[in-house]
C-alpha positions as CSV (number, residue, x, y, z in Angstrom):
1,X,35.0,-8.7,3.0
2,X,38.3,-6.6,2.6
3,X,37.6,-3.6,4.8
4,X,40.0,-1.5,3.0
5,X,38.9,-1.7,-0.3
6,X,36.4,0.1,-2.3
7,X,35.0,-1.0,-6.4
8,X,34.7,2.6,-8.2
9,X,32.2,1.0,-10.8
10,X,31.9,4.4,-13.3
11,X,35.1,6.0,-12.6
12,X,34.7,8.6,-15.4
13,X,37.6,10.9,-14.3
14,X,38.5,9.6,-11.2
15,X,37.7,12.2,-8.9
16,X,36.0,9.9,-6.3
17,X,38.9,7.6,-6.8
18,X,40.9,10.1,-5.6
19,X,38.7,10.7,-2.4
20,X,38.8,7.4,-1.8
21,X,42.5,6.7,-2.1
22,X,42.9,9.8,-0.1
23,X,41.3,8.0,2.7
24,X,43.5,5.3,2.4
25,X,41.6,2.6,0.7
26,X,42.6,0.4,-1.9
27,X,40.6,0.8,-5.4
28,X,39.4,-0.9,-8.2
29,X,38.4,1.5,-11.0
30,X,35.9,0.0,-13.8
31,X,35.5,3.0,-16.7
32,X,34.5,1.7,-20.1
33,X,35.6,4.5,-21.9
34,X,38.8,4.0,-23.1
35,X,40.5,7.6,-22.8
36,X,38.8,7.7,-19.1
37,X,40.4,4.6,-18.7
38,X,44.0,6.0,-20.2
39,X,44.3,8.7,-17.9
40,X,43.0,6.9,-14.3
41,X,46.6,5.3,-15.1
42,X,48.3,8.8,-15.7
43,X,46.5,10.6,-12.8
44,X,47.5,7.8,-10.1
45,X,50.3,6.3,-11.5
46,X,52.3,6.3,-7.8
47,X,48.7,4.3,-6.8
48,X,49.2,1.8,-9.6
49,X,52.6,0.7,-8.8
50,X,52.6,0.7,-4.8
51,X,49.1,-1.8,-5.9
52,X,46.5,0.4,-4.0
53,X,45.0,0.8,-7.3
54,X,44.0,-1.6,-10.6
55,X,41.8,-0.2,-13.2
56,X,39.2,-2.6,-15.7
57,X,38.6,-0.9,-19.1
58,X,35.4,-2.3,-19.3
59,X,31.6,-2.1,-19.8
60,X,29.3,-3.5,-17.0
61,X,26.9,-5.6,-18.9
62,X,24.9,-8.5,-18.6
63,X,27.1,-10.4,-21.0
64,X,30.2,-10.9,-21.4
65,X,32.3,-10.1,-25.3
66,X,32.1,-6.7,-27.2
67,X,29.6,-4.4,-26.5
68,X,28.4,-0.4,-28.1
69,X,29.5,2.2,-25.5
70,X,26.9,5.5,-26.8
71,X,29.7,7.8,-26.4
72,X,28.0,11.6,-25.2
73,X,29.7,14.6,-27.5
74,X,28.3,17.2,-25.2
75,X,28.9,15.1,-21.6
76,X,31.1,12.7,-20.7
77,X,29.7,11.8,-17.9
78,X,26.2,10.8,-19.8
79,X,28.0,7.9,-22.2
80,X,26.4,4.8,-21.2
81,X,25.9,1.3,-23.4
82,X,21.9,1.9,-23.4
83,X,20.3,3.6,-26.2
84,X,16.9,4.1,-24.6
85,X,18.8,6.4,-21.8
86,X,21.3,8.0,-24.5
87,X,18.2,8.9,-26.3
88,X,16.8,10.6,-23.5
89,X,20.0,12.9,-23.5
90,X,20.4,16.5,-25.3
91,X,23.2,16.2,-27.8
92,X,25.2,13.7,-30.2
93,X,26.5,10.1,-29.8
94,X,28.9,8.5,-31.0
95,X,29.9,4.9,-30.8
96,X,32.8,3.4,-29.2
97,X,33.3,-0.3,-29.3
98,X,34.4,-1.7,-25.9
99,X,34.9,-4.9,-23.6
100,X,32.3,-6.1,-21.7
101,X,32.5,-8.5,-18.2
102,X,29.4,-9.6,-16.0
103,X,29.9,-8.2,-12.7
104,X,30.6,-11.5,-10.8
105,X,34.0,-11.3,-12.8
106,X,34.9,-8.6,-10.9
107,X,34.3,-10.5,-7.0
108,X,35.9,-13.2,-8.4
109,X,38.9,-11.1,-9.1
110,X,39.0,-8.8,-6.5
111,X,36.8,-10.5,-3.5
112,X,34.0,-8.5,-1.5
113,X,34.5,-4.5,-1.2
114,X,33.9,-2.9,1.9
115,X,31.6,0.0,-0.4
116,X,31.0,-0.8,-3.8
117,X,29.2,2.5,-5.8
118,X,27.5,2.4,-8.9
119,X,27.2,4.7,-11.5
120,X,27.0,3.7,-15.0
121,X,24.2,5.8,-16.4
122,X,21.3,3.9,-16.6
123,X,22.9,0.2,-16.4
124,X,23.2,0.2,-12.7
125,X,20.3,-3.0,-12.9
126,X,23.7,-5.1,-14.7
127,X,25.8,-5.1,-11.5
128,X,23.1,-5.4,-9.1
129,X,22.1,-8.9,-10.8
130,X,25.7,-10.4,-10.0
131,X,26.8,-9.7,-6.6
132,X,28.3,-12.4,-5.4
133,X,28.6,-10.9,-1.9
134,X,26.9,-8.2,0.4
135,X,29.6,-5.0,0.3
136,X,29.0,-3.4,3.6
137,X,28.2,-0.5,1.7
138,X,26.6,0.1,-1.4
139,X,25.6,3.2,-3.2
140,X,23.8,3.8,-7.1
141,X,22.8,6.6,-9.0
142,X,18.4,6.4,-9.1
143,X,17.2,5.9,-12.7
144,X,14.8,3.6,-14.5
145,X,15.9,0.7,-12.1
146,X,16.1,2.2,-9.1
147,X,13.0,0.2,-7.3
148,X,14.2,-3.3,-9.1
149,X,17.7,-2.9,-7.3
150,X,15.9,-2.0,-3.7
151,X,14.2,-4.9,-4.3
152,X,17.1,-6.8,-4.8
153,X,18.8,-5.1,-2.7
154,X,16.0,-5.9,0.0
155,X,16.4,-9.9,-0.9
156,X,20.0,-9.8,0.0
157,X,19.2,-8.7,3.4
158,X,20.0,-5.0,3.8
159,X,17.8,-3.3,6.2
160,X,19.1,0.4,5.9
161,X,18.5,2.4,2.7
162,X,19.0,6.2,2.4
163,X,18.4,8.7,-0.6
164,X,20.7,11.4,-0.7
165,X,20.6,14.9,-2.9
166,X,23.4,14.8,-5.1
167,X,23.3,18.8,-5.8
168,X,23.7,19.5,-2.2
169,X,27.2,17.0,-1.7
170,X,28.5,18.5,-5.0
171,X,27.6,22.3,-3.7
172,X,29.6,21.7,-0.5
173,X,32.6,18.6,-2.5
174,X,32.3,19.4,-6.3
175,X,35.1,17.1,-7.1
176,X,33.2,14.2,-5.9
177,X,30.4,12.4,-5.0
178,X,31.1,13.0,-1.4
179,X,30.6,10.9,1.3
180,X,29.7,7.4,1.4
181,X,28.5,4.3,4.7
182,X,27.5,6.3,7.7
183,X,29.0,10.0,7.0
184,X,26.8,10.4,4.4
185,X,23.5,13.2,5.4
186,X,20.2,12.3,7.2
187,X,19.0,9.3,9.2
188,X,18.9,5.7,7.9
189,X,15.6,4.7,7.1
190,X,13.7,1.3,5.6
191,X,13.1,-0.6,2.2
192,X,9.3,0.5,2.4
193,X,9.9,3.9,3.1
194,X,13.0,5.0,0.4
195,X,10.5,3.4,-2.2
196,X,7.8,6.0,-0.9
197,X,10.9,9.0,-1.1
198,X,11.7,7.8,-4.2
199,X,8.2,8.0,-5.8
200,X,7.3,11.4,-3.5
201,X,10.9,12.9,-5.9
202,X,9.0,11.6,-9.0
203,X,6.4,13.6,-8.7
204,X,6.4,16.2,-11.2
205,X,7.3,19.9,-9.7
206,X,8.5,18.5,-6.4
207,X,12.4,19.0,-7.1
208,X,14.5,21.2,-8.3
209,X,15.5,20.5,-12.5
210,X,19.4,20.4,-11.5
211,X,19.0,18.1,-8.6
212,X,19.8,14.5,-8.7
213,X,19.7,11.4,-6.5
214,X,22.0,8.8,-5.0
215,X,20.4,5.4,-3.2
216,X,22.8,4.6,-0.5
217,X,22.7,1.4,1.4
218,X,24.3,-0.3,4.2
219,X,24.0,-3.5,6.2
């Protein structure tokens, strides 16, 4: 494990790139969208050429070639390569044909992150499948997958889990998604028990429409 490096898997426009070279870790940034892509270059050129920072213009999928990014006209953040998820979204699409790696490509590259977070609308499930390694750290945006990847998560052997309100971080750090490993709010607690959070959230009526979850994980 590299202790001072951190996978940005979703880097969109880089804002928690920034946080995390602003802490001094090393990152590699995988955006499929091209433009995004562009400008993580731009935005940390001085990063880029001292090496603290290497960006993959690709799509996380679960196989390799060319793959359909579903390109949101009304959020950025919402593009994603699924079509079921797109079609849950309000607004136009519009296709952009991008690279795609399996996610083992990546630890083979790069080696084992000390946090790796996900957060690829909806194709979380693609990385989870090819870790080649147990980050320290681990985080993922909840969606359609979210109990497959505790699952897996489980198998690999990480005992701590913890589901964190996205609305509050971004209330108190819009820029980013805040806080990641041990600084992050509210007590660690097990496999069994985020699985019964998770479903408690589900419930219709029990959250708020604008609030949204992250899984965090840790060994």
């Amino acid at each position: 494990m590299h202790p001072d490096l951190v996978f940005d898997v979703g880097a969109h426009n880089g804002n928690d790139t920034a946080h995390y070279l602003s802490r001094g870790f090393r990152v590699v940034a995988v955006e499929a969208h091209p433009i995004f892509s562009a400008a993580l270059y731009r935005r940390f050129s001085d990063a880029y050429l001292a090496g603290k920072l290497h960006v993959l213009n690709i799509a996380v999928a679960d196989h390799p070639g060319l793959c359909t990014l579903l390109e949101s006209q009304q959020e950025s953040q919402w593009s994603t390569i699924l079509p079921d998820v797109a079609a849950s979204k309000s607004g136009q699409f519009r296709e952009v044909v991008v690279p795609a790696m399996t996610f083992d490509h990546v630890f083979e590259r790069f080696g084992t992150p000390h946090y790796l977070k996900v957060d690829i609308e909806g194709a979380e499930l693609s990385v989870f499948r090819h870790l080649k390694d147990r980050p320290q750290f681990v985080s993922f945006e909840t969606g359609k997958d979210v109990f497959t990847i505790i699952q897996l998560l489980r198998g690999l052997g990480y005992p701590q889990f913890k589901l964190v309100n996205q609305r509050l971080i971004h209330e108190k750090m819009a820029s980013s998604s805040g806080p990641f490993g041990h600084e992050t709010p509210g007590p660690w607690v097990s496999c069994d028990e985020v699985e019964e959070q998770m479903r408690v959230i589900q419930q219709p009526g029990t959250i708020r429409p604008d609030d949204w979850f992250d899984v965090h994980v840790a060994l």
